[in-house]
N, C-alpha and C positions, 0 to 999 in steps of 0.2 A: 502778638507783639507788634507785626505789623500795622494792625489797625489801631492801637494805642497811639502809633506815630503820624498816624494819618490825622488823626483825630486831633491831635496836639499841634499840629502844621496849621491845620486848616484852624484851630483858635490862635495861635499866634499872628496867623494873616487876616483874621478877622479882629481881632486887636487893634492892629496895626492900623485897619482904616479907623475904626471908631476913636482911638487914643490919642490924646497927644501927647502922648512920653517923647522925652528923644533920645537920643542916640545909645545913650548910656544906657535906659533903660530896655531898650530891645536887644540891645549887645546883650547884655542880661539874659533876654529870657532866650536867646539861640545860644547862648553858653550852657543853660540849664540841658537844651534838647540836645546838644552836642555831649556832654556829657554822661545823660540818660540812655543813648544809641550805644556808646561807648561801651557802659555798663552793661545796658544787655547782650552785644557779642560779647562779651566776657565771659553772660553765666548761659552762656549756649552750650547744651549737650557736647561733654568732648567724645569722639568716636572711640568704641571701644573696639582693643583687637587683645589678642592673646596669641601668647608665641611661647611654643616647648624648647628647650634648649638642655642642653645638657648640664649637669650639676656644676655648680659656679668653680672654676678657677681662673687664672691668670688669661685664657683668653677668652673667656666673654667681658673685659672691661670694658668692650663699644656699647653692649644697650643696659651697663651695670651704669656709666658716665652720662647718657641720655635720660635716663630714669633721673638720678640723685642731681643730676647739674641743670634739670628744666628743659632739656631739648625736647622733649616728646613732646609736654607741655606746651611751649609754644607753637609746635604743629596743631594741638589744641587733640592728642592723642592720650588715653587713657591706657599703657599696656599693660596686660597681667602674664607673669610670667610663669608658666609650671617647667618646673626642674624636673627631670628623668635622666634615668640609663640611656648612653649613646643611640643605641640599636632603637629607641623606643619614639625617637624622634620625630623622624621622618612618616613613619607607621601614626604617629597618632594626625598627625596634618593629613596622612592620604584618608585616613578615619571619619575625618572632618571635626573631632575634639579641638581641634585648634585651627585659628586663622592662618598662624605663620611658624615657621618651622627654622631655626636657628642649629645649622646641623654640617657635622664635615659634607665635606660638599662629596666628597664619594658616596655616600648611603644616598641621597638625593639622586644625583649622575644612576646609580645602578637601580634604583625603583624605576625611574624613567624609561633606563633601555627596557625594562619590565613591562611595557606599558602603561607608567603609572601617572597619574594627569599632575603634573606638576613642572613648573618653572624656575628658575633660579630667577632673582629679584635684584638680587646684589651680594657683594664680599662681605668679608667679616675679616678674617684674618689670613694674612697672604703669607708665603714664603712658609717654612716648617721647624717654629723656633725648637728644635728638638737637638738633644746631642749621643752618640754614642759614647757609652761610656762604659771600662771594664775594670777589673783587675789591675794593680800596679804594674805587674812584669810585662802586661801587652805594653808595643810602643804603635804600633799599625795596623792598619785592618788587616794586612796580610798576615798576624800573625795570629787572627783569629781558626784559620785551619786547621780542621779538626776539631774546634774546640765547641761546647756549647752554648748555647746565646740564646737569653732568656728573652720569650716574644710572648704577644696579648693574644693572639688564636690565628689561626692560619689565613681566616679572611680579612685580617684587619689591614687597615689602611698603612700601620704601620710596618707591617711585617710586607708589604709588597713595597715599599718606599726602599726600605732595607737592602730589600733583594736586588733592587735595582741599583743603586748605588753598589752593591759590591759588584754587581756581573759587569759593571761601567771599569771596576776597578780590577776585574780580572779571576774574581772568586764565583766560580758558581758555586751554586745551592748546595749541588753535594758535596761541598767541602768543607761544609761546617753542620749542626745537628739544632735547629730550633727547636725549644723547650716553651711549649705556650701552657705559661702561669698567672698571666691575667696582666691587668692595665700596670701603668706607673709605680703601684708602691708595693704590686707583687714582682716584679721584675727588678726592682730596686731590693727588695729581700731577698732575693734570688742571690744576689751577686753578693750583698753581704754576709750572708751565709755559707757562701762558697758551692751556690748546687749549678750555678754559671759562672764560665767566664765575661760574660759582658751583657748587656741592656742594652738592647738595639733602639733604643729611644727612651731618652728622661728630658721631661722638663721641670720648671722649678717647680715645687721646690726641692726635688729629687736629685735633680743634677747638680744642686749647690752640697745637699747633703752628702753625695757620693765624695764630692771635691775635696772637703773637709776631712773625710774619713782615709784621705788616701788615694783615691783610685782617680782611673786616668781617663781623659776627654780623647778620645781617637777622631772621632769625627763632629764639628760643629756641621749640622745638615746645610747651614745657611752660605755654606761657603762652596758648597758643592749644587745647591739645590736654587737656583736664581730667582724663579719665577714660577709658582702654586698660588693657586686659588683653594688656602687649604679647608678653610670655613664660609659657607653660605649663607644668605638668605632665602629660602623658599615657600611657596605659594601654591596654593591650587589653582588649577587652570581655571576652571569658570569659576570661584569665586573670585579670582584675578579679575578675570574681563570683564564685571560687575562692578569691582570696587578700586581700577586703576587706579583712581585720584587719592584716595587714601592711603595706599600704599605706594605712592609716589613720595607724599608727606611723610611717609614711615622712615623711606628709605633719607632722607634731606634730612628729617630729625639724628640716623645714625653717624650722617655725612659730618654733622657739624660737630657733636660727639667725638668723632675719631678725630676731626680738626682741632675742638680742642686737649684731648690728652695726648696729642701727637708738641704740643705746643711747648716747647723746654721750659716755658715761664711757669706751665704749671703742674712743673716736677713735685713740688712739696704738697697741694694737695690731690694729686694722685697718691700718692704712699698714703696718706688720710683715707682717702676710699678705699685704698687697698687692704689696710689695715681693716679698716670695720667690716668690708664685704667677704673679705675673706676668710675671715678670723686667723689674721697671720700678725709678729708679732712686728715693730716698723723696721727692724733689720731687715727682716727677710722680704718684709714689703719694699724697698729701697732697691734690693737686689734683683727682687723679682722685675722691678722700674724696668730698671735700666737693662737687663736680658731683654725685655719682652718686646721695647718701647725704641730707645736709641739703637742697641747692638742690634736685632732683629726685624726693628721697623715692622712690626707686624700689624697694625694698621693704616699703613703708607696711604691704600689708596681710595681711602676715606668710604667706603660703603662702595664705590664702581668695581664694575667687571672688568675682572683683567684677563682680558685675551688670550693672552702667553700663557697664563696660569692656569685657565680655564684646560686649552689644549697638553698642557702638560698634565694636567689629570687625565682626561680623557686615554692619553696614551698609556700611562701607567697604569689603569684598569683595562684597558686591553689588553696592552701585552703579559698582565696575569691570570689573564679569561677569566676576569671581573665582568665582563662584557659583552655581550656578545659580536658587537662591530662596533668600527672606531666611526663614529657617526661626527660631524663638526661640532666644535664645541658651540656653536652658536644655538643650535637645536636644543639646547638643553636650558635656552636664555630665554624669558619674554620680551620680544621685540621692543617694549618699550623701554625695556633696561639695558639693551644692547650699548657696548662704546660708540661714543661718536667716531664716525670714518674720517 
């Protein structure tokens, strides 16, 4: 392509001396070559990458909005996405099946302390839009004592989030009996069925369902939980130090993403996307909105690494010997993604 344009330079300027067009007509023929360069970065190879992520719900809308709204696209990125089980994430990126890895950032954090070659790239979703939620007749977590409380397996991010928020509040472990029955909609049966007192984490659209049916919100995590860095982006280390610039552009594409469905003007077609990607119906897409978006701000800080969040993880997988040492959270960053000081 380049020598097409060389080729077409160099008869344009030889034109030029033999011709005597004027003005208009040479304005002409660099409009034509203006135009023709244009066209060709257009149909330039967009780079391909691929990124596992966990099966779609309410928080993967960052690269569900970059996809459907053109961001990648104009990074000039082609992504493909494969959907799996949480646990499968991380393992198919250190596999090398995949470029990039769209993963709780604790499964990431503990391959790492493992020695696993891999980086954090950037955020996803910050803060832990999640709520406790039980039985009508609890009114506080203190009166979960004794009682049983339906959790996803013992090493899950959710059941050490839990624990720590109650030993904050004064309940140790052995004051209550976790029943690990699986993710979201087994722990939400749980409680409807009566075989738990409570669900140590629902989100939508679980925790709208419980609401409806009666039962009672004891803890929004958001109001207890400040600052988590609860979803990441991650990278293999030397295919990173290979292909920085790409996945610079990846992350800018997520950045703008997040800036726009972060954007109040466009409430109305978010619930649009949320509707078709989720197959929800626009009630519950409306609701989901505004939980996920305004009340939770869970994409506040647009694709950057948040420090605070970052070290509050880190801590909460120590102190559940998730980890073996509380290493800084920086170590677990690619310098090139690190915040500005």
């Amino acid at each position: 392509m380049t020598k097409i344009f060389r080729t077409a330079i160099r008869w344009l300027r030889s034109d030029n001396r033999k011709s005597k067009s004027g003005p208009a007509d040479q304005n002409l023929k660099w409009s034509v070559l203006f135009v023709l360069f244009v066209g060709s970065s257009q149909l330039r190879a967009a780079d391909k990458l691929s990124l596992s992520s966990t099966n779609p719900t309410a928080l993967d809308l960052d690269h569900v909005v970059a996809r459907e709204k053109g961001f990648y696209a104009k990074e000039n990125l082609e992504v493909d996405v494969q959907f799996m089980q949480p646990d499968l994430v991380i393992k198919a990126l250190l596999a090398g099946s995949v470029d990039l890895a769209r993963s709780g950032t604790h499964f990431g954090v503990i391959a790492a302390s493992r020695g696993g070659e891999l980086k954090i790239i950037g955020g996803s979703n910050y803060g832990y839009p999640y709520e406790v939620i039980s039985q009508p007749q609890f009114k506080t977590l203190a009166d979960l004592r004794g009682q049983r409380i339906a959790a996803a397996s013992f090493a899950s991010i959710t059941t050490t989030i839990f624990k720590d928020v109650m030993q904050r509040q004064g309940i140790a472990p052995s004051a209550y009996t976790l029943v690990f029955v699986g993710g979201s909609p087994e722990r939400f049966q749980a409680v409807a069925f009566g075989a738990a007192a409570a669900s140590l984490a629902e989100a939508p659209p679980f925790n709208f369902r419980s609401v409806e049916a009666g039962r009672r919100v004891l803890l929004r995590y958001a109001d207890e939980i400040k600052s988590l860095q609860y979803t990441s982006f991650f990278a293999q280390t030397k295919f990173l130090a290979q292909n920085r610039p790409v996945f610079t552009r990846f992350m800018r594409a997520l950045g703008q993403a997040m800036r726009w469905l972060n954007d109040p003007a466009n409430d109305k077609p978010m619930v649009e996307l949320m509707t078709k990607n989720l197959k929800i119906d626009e009630a519950l897409a409306a609701q989901t909105y505004k939980f996920m978006i305004p009340d939770n701000k869970s994409f506040r800080l647009e694709g950057a690494v948040d420090g605070p969040g970052m070290a509050e993880m880190v801590r909460l997988l120590f102190a559940d010997n998730m980890i073996p040492k509380r290493e800084p959270w920086e170590s677990f960053v690619d310098p090139a993604f690190l915040p500005a000081k």
